[in-house]
C-alpha positions in Angstrom: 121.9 170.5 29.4 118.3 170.2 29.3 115.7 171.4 31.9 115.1 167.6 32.8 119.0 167.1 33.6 118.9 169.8 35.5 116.1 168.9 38.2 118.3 165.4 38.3 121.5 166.9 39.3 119.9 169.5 41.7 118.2 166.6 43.4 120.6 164.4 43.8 122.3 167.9 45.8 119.8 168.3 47.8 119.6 164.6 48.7 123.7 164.8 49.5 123.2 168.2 51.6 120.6 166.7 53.3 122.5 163.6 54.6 125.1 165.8 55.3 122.8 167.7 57.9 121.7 164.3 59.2 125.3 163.6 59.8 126.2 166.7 61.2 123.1 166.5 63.3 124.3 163.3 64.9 128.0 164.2 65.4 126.7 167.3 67.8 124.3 165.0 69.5 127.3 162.6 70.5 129.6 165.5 71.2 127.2 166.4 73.7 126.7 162.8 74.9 122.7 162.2 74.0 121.2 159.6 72.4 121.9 160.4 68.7 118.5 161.2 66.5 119.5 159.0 62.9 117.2 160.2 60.2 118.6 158.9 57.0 116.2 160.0 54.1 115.2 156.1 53.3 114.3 154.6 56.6 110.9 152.9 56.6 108.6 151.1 59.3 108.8 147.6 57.8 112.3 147.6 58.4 111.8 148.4 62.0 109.0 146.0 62.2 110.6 143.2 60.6 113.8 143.8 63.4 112.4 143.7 66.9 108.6 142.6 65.9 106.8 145.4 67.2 105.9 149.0 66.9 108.0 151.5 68.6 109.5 154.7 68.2 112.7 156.4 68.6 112.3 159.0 71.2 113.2 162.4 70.6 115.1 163.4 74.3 118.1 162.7 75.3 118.1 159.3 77.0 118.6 159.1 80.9 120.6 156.0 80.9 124.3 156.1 81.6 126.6 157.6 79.1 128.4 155.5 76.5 131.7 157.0 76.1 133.0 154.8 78.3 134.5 151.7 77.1 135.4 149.6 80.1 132.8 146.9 81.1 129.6 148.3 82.6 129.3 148.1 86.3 126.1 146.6 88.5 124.4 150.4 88.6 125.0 150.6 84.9 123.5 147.3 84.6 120.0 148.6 85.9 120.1 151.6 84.1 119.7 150.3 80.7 116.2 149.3 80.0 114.2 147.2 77.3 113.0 150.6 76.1 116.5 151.8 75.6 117.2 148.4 73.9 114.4 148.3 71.2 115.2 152.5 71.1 119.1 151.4 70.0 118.2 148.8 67.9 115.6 151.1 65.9 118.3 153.9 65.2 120.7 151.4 64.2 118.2 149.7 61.5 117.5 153.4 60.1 121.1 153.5 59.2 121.3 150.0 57.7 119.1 147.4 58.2 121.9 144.7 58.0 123.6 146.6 60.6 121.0 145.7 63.2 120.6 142.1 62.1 124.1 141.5 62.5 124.4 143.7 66.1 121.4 141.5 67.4 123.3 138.0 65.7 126.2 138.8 67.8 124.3 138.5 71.0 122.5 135.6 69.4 119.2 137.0 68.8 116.7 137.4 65.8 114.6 140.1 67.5 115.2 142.3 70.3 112.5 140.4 72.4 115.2 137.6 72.3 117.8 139.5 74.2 117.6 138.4 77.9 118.6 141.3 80.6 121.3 140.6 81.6 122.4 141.3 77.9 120.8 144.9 77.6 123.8 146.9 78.9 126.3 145.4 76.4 124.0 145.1 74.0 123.2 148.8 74.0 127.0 149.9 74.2 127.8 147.8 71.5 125.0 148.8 69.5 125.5 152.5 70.6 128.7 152.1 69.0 127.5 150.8 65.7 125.2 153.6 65.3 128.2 156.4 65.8 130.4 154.8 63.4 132.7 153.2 65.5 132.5 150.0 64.7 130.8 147.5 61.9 128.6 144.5 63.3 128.8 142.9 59.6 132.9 142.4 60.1 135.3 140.3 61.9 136.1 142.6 65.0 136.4 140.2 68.0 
């Protein structure tokens, strides 16, 4: 094997182990039920952009909204507690995962952008979407 092959197959380890940590990183964020930090290695702005037409960024700190895990429908309180931040935050971390992903999330609440989504849509929108960007559930297939 030459010194060329090598680099390749080292790289393409580190490029698994890192994912891996980016996984991991997100399954203890959930576990302790904060907002979950994606960082997959190919994520770019345009993508981002392109989604909910403006610049914005994912914060860092667990959100203050309410908590996700449950799955029963949100109540008036919960209602208010989700905000457009926490909607354009959502639909971000879902798009660094897979940009299709988010298209298809923000088609199901019949909207191109999250600008479109009116407020009354925000808390479902950002369970559902919440959901989506744990794994749970696939916004590109027949669920419904």
């Amino acid at each position: 094997m030459s010194l060329e092959e090598k680099l390749l197959v080292l790289t393409e380890q580190v490029t698994q182990l890192t994912d891996a940590v980016t996984v991991l990183k997100n399954v203890m964020l959930l576990a302790q039920n904060a907002a979950p930090v994606i960082e997959p290695p190919q994520a770019d702005a345009a993508t981002h952009e392109a989604i909910i037409n403006e610049k914005t960024e994912v914060p860092n700190e667990p959100e203050k909204s309410s908590p996700t895990t449950n799955d029963s429908p949100p109540s008036s309180n919960e209602s208010q507690a989700v905000t457009y931040d926490d909607v354009k935050a959502v639909t971000i971390a879902v798009s660094k995962i897979d940009k299709a992903k988010a298209v298809a999330g923000l088609a199901r609440f019949g909207a191109k952008n999250a600008k479109e989504l009116s407020p009354s849509q925000w808390p479902e929108y950002y369970s559902y979407m919440k959901r989506v960007a744990a794994g749970e559930i696939d916004p590109e297939s027949s669920h419904e």
